[in-house]
C-alpha positions in Angstrom: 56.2 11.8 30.7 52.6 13.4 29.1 53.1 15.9 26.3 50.1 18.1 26.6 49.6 20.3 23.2 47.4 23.3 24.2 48.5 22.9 27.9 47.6 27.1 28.1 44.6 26.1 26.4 40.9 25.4 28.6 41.0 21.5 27.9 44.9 21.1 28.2 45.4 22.7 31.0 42.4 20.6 32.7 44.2 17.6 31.5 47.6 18.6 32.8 46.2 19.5 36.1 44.6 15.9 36.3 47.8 14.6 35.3 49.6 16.1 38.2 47.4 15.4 41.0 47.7 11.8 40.5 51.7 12.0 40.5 52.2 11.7 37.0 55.5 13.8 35.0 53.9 16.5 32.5 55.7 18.3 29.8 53.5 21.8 28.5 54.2 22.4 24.8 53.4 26.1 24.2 55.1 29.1 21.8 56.2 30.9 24.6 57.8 29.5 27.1 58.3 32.8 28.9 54.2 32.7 29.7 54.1 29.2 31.5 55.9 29.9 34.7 53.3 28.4 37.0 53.2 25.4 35.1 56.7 25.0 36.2 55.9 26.1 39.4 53.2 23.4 39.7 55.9 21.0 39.1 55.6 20.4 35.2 58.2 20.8 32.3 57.4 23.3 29.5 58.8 22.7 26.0 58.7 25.6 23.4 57.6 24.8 20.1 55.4 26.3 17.2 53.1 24.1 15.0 54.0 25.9 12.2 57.5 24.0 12.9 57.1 20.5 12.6 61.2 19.8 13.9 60.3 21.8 17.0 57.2 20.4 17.7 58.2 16.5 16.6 61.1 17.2 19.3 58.7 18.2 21.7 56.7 15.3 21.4 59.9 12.8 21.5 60.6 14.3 25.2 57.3 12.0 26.4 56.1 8.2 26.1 52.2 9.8 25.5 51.1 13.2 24.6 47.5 14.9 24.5 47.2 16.5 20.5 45.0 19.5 20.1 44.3 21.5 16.9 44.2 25.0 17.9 41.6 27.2 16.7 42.4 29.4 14.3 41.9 33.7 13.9 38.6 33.6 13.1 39.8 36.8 10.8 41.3 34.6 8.2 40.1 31.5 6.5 39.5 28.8 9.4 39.3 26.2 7.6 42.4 26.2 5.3 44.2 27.3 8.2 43.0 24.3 10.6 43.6 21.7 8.1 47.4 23.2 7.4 48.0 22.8 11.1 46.2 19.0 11.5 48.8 18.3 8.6 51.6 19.6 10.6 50.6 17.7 13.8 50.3 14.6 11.9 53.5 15.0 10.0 55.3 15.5 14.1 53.8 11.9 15.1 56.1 10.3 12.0 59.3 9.5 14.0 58.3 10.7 17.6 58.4 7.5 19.1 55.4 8.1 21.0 53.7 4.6 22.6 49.5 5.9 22.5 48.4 9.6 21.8 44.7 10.8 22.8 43.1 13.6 20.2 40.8 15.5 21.3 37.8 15.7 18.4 33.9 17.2 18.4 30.9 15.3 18.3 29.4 15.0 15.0 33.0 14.8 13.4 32.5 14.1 9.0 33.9 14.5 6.1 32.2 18.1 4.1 33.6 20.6 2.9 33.2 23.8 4.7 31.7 22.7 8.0 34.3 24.4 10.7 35.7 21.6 13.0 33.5 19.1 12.2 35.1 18.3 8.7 38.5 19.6 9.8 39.1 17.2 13.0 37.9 14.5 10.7 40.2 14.6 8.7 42.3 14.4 12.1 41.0 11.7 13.2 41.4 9.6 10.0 45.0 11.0 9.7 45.9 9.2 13.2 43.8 5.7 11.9 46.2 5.6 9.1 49.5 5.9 11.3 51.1 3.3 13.4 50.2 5.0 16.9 47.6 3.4 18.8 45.0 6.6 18.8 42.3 7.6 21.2 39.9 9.9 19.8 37.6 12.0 22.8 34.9 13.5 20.7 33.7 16.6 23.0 30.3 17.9 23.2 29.0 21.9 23.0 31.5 23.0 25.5 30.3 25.1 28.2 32.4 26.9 28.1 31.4 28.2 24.5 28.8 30.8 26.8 31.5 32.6 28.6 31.8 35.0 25.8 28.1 36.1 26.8 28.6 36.9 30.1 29.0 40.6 29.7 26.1 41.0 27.3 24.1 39.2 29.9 25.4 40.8 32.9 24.9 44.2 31.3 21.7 43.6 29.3 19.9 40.7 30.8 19.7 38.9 27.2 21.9 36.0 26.2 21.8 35.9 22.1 21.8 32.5 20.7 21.6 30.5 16.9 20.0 27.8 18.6 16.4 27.1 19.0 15.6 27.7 23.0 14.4 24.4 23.9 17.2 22.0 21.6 18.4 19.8 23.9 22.1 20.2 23.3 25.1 17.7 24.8 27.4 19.7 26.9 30.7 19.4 28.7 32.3 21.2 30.9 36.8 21.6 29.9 37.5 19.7 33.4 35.4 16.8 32.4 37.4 16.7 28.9 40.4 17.2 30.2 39.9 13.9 32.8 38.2 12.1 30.6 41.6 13.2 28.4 43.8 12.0 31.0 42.1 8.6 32.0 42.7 7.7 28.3 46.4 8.5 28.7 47.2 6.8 31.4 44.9 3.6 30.4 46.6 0.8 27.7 47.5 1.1 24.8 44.5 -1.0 23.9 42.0 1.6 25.0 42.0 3.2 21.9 39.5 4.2 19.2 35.9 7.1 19.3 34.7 8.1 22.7 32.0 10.7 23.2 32.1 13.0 26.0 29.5 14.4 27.9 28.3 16.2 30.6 26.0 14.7 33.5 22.9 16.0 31.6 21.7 17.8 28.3 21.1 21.7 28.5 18.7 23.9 26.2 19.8 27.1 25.3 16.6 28.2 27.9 18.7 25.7 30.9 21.6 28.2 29.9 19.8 31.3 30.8 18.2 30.4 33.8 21.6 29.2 34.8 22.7 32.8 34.1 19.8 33.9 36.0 20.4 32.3 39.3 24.3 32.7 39.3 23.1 36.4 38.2 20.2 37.2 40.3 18.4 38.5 37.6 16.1 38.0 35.1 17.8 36.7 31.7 16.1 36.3 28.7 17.2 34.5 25.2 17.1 36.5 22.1 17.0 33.8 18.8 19.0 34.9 15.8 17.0 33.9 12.6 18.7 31.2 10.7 18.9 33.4 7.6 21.1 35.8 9.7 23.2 33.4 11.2 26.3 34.4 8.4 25.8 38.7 9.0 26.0 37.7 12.5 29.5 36.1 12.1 30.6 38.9 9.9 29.5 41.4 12.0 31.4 40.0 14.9 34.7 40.2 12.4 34.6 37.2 11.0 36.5 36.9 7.6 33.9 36.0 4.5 35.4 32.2 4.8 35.0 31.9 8.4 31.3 33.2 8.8 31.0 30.5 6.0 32.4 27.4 7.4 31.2 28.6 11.4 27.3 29.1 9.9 27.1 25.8 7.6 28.7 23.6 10.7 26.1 25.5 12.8 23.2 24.6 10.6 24.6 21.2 10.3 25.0 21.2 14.4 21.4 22.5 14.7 19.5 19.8 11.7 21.5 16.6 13.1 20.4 17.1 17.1 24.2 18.0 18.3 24.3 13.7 18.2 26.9 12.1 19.7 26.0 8.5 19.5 25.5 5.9 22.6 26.8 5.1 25.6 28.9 8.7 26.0 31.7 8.5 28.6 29.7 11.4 31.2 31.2 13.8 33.5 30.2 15.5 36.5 30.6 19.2 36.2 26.9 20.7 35.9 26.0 23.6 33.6 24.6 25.4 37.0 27.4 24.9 38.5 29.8 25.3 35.4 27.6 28.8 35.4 28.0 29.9 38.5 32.0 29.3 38.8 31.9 31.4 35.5 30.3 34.4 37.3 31.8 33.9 40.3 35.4 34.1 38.4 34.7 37.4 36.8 32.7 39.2 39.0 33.7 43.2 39.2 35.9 43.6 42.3 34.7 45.7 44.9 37.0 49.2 46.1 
């Protein structure tokens, strides 16, 4: 059986639905069981347990011979980082004594040790928990997620302006969550040799300009980009409620995002899921019902 941590989550639950159109037995590990009735009406087992339980979730992870681990994101009210790195601690501390034959970690490109650089220090220290641990470890490194722009879609739809930190024409690597969460499930099912850094991609890089016209044809309308200044990239976050500690970490891994060329590294493992089309599913999905 495939434990899938986050199996609620965009990435998880792309894994777990690649999982189970090839045959394979899937076990959903979420909080509340209650919530995950179509999981188990798709066919797949769901297992309640809390990462701030290490017992719960180390059983969770001894009900399969491979599990997907995710580090969920934390309230961006309180202080990300210390909260991020508590829960990677947790997930590593589960591993010790789960029996578990190859687990696959999903990571983010540009993953480094720092201090106060959001995900990419945190699921570094991820990653280099699993290399000292007996399991064999596949590490997926994900690009900008596409789905990162969802958030925008009512500013956009409403104002015909997509607001981003990034200059317009950076070429940015991008993935779409069904393209991580196959490229997830290929590493689960391959052997226990396949193990190790993988980049992830999608079929093509995307400037922040690609993203609005994207939005522009799936929205027939005009969308334009409007460039927050780097020196208010911090207000920005605070204004959108971010605690003092999160603004912080989310604007220094930004900047450090932004100054290194979002690079991955060579020869990325690429999907297929376009950003026009990732786009247009996206507006498709959410738009207003008619009466």
């Amino acid at each position: 059986m495939y434990v899938i941590m986050g199996g609620t989550g965009h990435i998880g639950s792309a894994t777990a639905t690649e999982l189970l159109k090839r045959g394979e037995a899937v076990a959903i590990v979420t909080r509340h069981a209650a919530g995950a009735a179509d999981w188990r009406a798709r066919g797949a087992e769901v297992i309640e347990a809390d990462i701030e339980d290490v017992p719960s979730l180390r059983f969770a992870l001894q009900r399969g011979k491979r599990a997907l681990l995710l580090n969920p994101p934390a309230d961006t009210t309180k202080d990300t980082d210390t909260v991020e790195r508590h829960t990677v601690a947790n997930i590593l501390a589960a591993l010790d004594g789960s029996e578990l034959e190859k687990v696959v970690a999903v990571s983010t490109g540009g993953a480094q040790p720092g201090i106060r650089i959001g995900d990419l220090n945190v699921l570094w220290e991820l990653e280099e928990g699993l290399r000292r641990q007996k399991i064999p470890s596949a590490i997926n490194r994900g690009a900008y997620y596409m789905n990162n722009w969802d958030g925008f879609l009512d500013v956009v739809r409403r104002d015909g302006v997509l607001p981003t930190m990034f200059p317009a024409d950076l070429e940015i690597p991008m993935v779409a969550p069904r393209d991580l969460g196959r490229a997830a499930a290929e590493r689960l099912l391959s052997s226990v040799e396949d193990a190790g850094i993988r980049h992830i991609e999608g079929p093509e890089r995307y400037s922040p300009a690609d993203v609005a016209e994207a939005f522009s044809h799936a929205l027939g309308r005009p969308v334009e980009l409007s460039i927050v200044p780097r020196e208010k990239w911090k207000d920005t976050f605070l204004q959108l409620g971010f605690s003092d500690a999160a603004a912080t970490s989310y604007t220094r891994m930004t900047e450090v995002s932004v100054d290194s060329g979002f690079d991955l590294g060579d020869a990325p493992w690429q999907g297929s899921t376009s950003l026009t089309t990732y786009i247009h599913e996206l507006v498709a999905r959410s738009a207003p019902r008619q009466p």
